[in-house]
C-alpha positions as YAML, in Angstrom:
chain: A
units: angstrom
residues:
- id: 1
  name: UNK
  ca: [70.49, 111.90, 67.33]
- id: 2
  name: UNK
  ca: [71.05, 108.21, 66.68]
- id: 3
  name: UNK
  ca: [70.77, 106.38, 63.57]
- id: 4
  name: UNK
  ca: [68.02, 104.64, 64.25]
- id: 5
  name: UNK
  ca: [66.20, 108.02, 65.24]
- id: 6
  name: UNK
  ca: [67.27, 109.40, 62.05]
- id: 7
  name: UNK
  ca: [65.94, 106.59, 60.10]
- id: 8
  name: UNK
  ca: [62.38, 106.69, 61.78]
- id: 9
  name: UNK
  ca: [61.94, 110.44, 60.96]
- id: 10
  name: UNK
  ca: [62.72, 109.68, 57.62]
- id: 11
  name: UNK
  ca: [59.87, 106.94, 57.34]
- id: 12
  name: UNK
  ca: [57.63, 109.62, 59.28]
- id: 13
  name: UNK
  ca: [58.28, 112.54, 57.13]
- id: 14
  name: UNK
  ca: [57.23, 113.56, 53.59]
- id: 15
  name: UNK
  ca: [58.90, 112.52, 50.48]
- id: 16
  name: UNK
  ca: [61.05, 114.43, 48.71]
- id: 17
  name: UNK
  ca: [63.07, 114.32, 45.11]
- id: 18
  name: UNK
  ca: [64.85, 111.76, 47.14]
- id: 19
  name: UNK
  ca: [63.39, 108.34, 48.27]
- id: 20
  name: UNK
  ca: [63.00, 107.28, 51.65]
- id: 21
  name: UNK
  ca: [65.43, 104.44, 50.80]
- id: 22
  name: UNK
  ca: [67.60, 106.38, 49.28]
- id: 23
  name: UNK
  ca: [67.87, 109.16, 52.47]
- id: 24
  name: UNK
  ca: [68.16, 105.80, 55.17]
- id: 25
  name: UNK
  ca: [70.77, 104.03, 52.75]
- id: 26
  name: UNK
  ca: [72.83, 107.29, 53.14]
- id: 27
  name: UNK
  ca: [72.29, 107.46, 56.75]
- id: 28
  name: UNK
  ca: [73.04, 103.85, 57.34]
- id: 29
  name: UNK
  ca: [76.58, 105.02, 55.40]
- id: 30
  name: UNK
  ca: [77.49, 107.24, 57.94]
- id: 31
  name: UNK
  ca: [80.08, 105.85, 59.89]
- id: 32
  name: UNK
  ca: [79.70, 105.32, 63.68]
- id: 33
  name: UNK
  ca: [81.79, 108.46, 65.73]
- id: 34
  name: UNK
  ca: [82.37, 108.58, 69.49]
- id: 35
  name: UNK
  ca: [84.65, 111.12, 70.65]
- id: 36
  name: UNK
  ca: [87.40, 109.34, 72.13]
- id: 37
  name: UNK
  ca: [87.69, 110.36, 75.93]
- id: 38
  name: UNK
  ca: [91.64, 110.87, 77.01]
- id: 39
  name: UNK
  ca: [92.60, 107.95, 79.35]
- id: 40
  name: UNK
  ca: [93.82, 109.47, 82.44]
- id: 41
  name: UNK
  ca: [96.23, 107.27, 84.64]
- id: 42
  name: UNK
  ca: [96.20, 109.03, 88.39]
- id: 43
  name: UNK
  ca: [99.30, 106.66, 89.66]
- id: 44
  name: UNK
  ca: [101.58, 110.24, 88.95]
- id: 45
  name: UNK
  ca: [99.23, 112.48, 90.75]
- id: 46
  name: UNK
  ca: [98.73, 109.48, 93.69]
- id: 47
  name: UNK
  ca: [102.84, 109.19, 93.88]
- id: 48
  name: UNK
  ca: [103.14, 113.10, 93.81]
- id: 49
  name: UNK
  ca: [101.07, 113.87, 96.79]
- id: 50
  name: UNK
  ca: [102.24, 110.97, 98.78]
- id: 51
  name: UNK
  ca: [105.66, 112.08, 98.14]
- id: 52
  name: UNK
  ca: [104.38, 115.87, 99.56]
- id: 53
  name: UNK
  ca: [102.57, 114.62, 102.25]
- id: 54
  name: UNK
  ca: [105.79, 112.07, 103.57]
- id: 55
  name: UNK
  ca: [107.44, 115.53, 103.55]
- id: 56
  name: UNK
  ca: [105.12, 117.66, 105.62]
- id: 57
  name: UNK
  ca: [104.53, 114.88, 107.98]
- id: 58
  name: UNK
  ca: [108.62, 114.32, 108.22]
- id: 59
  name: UNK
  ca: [109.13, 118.31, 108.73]
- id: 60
  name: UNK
  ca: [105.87, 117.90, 111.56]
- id: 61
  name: UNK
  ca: [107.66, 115.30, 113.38]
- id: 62
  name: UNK
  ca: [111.00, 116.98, 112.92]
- id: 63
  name: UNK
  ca: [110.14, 119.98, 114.60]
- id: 64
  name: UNK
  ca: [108.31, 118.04, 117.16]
- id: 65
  name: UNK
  ca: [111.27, 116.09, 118.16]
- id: 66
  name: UNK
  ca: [113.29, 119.60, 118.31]
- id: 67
  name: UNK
  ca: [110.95, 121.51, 120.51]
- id: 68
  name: UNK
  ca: [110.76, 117.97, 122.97]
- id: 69
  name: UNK
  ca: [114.16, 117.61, 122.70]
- id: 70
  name: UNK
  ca: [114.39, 121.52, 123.54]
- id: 71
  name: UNK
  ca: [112.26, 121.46, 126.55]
...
């Protein structure tokens, strides 16, 4: 729920022992929290797999160049 939700259910609804004001002044104290999302930087992952796939395409070519030369 957002503030601004929580404020207009409090002007909707029924008093209480507390005021209105005093329930959106204590709302409007609440401090703004996002969960902070992890930054994620792919350039390792990227240079890992290129790195794997110069190898498998080196050993392909490898063994391609022994069976020619083979033949």
């Amino acid at each position: 729920m957002k503030r601004e939700e929580a404020i207009n259910k409090v002007n909707e609804g029924v008093g209480s022992i507390y005021t209105k004001e005093d329930v959106i002044n204590l709302i409007n104290q609440i401090e703004d929290t996002q969960a902070e999302t992890p930054s994620f930087d792919g350039q390792e992952i990227v240079k890992s797999v290129m790195d794997e796939w110069d190898d498998k395409v080196y050993d392909i070519f490898h063994d391609l160049a022994s069976e020619i030369a083979s033949d």
